[in-house]
C-alpha positions in Angstrom: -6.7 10.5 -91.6 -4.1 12.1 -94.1 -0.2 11.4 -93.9 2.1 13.5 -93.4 2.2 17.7 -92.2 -0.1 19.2 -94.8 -3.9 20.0 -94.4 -6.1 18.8 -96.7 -8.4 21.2 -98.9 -10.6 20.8 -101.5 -10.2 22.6 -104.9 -12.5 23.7 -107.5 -10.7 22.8 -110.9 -10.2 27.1 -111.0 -8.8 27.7 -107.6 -5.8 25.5 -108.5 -3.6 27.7 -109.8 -4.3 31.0 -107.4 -3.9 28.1 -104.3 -1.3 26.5 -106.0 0.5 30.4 -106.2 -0.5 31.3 -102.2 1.0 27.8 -101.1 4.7 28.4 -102.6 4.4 31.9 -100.4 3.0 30.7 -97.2 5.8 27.8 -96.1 6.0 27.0 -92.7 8.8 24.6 -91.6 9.4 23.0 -87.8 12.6 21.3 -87.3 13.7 19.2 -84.0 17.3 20.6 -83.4 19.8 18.2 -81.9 19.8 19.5 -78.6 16.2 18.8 -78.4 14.8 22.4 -78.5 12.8 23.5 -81.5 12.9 25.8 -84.0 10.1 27.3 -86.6 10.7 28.8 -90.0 8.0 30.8 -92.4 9.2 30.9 -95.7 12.5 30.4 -95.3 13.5 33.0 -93.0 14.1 31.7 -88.9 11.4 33.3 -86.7 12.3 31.4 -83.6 14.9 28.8 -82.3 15.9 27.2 -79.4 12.1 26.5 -78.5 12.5 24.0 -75.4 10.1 21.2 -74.8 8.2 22.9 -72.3 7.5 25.8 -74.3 7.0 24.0 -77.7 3.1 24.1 -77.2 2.8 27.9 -76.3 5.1 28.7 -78.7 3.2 26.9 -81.9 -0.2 27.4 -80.6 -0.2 30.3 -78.8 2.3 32.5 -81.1 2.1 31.0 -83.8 -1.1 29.7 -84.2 -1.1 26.0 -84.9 -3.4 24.6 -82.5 -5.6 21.4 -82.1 -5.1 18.4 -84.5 -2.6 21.0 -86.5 -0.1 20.8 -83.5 -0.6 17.3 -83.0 0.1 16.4 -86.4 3.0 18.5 -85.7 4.2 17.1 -82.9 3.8 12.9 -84.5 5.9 14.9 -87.6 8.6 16.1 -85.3 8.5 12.5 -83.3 8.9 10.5 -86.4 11.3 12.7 -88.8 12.8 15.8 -86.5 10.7 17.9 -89.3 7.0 19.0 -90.2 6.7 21.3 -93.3 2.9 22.7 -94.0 2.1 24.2 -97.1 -0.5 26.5 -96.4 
């Protein structure tokens, strides 16, 4: 199983570069605030905050999209650090 946020893909030696380009422009970013609630970032700019515990999973999966092993990957990034970036 990988470490850290990030899925793993596989690259022919000519898709490097074009994924390489789509992964600096598709940043997603959850942070554990210290009040407990979460908040969710793509690229940079704050699309929600103040996401509580009991809404983190509709929230990520259902808005968002980040379902299955991806929002438990999450979730153990969040437990362990307070942040999960994904490079998509």
């Amino acid at each position: 199983m990988p470490h850290g946020c990030a899925p793993t893909h596989a690259f022919s030696p000519s898709d490097i570069v074009s994924e390489s380009m789509a992964m600096k422009q598709n940043v997603w970013e959850f942070v554990r605030n210290q009040n407990g609630s979460y908040a969710v970032f793509h690229n940079g700019k704050l699309l929600s905050d103040g996401i509580s515990e009991e809404r983190r999973e509709d929230e990520f999966c259902v808005r968002f999209g980040f379902c299955g092993h991806e929002y438990q990957e999450i979730v153990r990034q969040l437990r362990q650090s307070g942040k999960c970036t994904l490079e998509l």
